[in-house]
N, C-alpha and C positions, 0 to 999 in steps of 0.2 A: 827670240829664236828665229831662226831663218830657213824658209822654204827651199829645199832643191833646187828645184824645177823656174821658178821666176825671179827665185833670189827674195822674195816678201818675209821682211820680219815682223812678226810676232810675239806680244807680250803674254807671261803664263806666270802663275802662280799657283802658292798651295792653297785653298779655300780657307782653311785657319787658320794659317799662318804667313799673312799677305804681306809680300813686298822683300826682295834681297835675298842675302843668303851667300849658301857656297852653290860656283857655278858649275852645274853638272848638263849630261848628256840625257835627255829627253827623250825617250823611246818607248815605243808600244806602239800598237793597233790603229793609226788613223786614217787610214786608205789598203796597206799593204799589212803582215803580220811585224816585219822587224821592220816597220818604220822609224829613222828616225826626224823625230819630231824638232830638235833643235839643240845646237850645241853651246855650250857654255851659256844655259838657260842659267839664270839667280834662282834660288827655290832656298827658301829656308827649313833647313832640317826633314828633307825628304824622307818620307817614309811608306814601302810596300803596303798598299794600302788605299792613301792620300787620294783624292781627288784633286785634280788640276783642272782651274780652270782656264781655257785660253778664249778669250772673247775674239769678237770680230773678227772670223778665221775664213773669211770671205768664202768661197765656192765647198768650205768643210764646213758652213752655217744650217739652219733650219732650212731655209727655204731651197735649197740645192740636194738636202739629204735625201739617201736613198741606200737598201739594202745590199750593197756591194759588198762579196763576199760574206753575205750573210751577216754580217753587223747589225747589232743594235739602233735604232736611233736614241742617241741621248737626250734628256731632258732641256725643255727652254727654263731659265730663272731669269724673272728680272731681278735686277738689285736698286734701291733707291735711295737714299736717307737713312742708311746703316742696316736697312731690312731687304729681305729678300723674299718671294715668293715665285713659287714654281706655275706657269700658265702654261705649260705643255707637257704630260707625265712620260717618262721614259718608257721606249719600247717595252715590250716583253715579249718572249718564246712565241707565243701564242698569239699577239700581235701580227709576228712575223707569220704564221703558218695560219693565218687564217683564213686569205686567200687560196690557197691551194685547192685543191679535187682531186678526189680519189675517185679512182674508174676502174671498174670491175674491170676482173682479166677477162682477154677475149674468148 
């Protein structure tokens, strides 16, 4: 799939259903609300739902994330030798608003 803005393509798949497919239009949430994410993406058998994953998505990675438009930070997984394990947990609500303060009215 390919970025707008610098022309950078990136690889995406479905989490259980890795690799090929019919090539569809990639859209949702990753900076803006109707971002799209990439055209004539391969995804096999997409489904509402699905987790995608797109790795090494350079300045949309962990180490650059940050609460723009109130987004979630998504989870780190490594993968290894057919296993995978999560070393970073996905945001939550409450993650996000924890920082805040509340100040009495004047």
């Amino acid at each position: 799939m390919e970025v707008a803005l610098y022309g950078q393509r990136f690889e995406a798949t479905v989490i259980d259903r890795v690799g090929g497919g019919e090539r569809v239009d990639l859209v949702g949430r990753h900076c803006e609300s109707g971002d799209r994410l990439g055209s004539g993406v391969p995804l096999r058998s997409p489904r509402t739902g699905d987790v995608i994953a797109v790795p090494v998505t350079g300045a949309y990675c962990y180490t650059m994330a940050n609460n723009y438009n109130g987004a979630l930070k998504a989870p780190v997984v490594f993968c290894a030798d057919g296993k995978a394990r999560e070393v970073v947990r996905r945001e939550t609500l409450a993650d996000l608003f924890a920082r805040d303060m509340s100040r009495p009215a004047p």
